[in-house]
C-alpha positions as CSV (number, residue, x, y, z in Angstrom):
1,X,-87.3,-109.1,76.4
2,X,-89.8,-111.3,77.2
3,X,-92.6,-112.0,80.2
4,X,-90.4,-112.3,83.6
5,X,-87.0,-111.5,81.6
6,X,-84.4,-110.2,83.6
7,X,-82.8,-106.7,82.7
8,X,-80.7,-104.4,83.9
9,X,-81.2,-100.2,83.9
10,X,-78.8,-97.1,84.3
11,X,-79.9,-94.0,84.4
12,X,-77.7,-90.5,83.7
13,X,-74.0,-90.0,85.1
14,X,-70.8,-91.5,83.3
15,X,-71.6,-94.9,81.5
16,X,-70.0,-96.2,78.3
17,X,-70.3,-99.5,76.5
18,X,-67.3,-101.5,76.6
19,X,-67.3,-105.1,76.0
20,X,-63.9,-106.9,75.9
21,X,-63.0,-110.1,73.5
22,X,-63.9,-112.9,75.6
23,X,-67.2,-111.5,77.2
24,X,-70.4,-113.3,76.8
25,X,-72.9,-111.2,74.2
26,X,-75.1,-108.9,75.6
27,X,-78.4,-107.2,73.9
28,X,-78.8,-103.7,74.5
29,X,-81.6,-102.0,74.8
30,X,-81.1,-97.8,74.8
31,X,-83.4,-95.4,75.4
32,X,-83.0,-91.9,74.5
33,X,-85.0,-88.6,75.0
34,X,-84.2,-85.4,72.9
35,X,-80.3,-84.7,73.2
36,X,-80.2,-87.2,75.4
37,X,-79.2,-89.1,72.0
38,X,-75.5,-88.0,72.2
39,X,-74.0,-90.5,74.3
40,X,-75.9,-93.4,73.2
41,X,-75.4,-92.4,70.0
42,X,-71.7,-92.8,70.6
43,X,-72.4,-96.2,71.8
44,X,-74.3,-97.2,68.5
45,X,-71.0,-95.9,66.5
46,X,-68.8,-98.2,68.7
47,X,-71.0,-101.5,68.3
48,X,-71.2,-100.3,64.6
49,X,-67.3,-100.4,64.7
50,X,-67.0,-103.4,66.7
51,X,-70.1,-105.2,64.1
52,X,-67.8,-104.0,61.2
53,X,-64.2,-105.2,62.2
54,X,-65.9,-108.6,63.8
55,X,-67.2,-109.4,60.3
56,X,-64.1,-107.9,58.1
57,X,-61.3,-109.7,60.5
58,X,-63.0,-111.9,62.7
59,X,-62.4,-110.7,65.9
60,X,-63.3,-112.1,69.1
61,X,-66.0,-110.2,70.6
62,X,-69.4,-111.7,71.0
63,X,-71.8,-109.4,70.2
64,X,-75.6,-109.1,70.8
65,X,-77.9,-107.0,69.2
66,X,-78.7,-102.8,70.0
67,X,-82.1,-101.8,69.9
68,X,-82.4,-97.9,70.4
69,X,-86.0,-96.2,71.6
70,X,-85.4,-92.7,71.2
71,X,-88.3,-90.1,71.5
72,X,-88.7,-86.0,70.6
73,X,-91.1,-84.2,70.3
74,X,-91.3,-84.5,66.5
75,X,-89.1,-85.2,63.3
76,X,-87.0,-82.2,62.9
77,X,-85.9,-82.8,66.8
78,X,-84.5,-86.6,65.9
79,X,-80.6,-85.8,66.0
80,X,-79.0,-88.4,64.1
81,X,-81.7,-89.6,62.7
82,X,-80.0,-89.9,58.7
83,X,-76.7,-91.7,60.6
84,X,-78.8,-94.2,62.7
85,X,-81.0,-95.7,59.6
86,X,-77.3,-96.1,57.8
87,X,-76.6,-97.7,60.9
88,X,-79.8,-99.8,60.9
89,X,-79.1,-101.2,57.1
90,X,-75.3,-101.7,57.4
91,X,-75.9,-103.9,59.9
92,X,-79.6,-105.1,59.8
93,X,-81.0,-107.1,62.5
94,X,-78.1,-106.2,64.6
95,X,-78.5,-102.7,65.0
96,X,-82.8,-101.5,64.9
97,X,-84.2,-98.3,66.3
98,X,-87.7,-97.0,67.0
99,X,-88.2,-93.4,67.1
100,X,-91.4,-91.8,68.8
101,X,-92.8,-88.5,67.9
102,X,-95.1,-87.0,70.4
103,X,-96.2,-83.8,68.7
104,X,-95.6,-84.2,65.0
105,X,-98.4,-81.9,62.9
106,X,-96.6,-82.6,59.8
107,X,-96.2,-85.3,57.6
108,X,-93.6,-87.6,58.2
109,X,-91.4,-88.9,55.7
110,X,-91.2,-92.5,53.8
111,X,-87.7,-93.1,54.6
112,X,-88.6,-92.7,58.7
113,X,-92.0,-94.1,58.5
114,X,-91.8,-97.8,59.2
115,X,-89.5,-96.6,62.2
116,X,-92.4,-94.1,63.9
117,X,-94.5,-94.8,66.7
118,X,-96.3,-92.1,68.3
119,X,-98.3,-88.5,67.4
């Protein structure tokens, strides 16, 4: 988003991600705390799918680009974390992630550095 953007938020219930072919692209912006990662991980997997059978069969859904914030207290807390950097370089620049740590005392590793904000 930019300065003055205009955006759109739900917060808990039901919600799902659905786009039909047809629909104008959307880019979604998740954010997830803890295992509040389980839906919206869901959501990832079904844009993954959706990214994957649009560029093996050409389907017609438009799709924008998923940007996932998700935040734990540290590392070991990230649930998914392995499955969501697969997700990340599968389909790079159409799927990214930022995690955020607030309480990590240990070292973090390589693989999840350049994808860490926080202490």
């Amino acid at each position: 988003c930019t300065l003055d953007s205009e955006v759109a938020l739900r917060v808990g219930g039901d919600f799902f991600f659905d786009p039909q072919p047809g629909d104008s692209p959307v880019n979604l912006v998740l954010i997830a705390g803890g295992v509040g990662i389980n839906p919206l991980f869901s959501i990832l997997l079904h844009i993954a799918d959706l990214h994957g059978y649009q560029e093996g069969k050409g389907n017609r859904h438009k799709l924008g680009t998923a940007t996932l914030y998700y935040s734990a207290k540290n590392t070991s807390e990230l649930l998914f974390k392995k499955n969501i950097l697969g997700l990340m370089k599968a389909f790079p620049g159409k799927i990214t992630c930022c995690f955020h740590v607030t309480q990590q005392h240990s070292q973090i590793c390589k693989e999840l550095q350049p994808h860490i904000t926080g202490k």
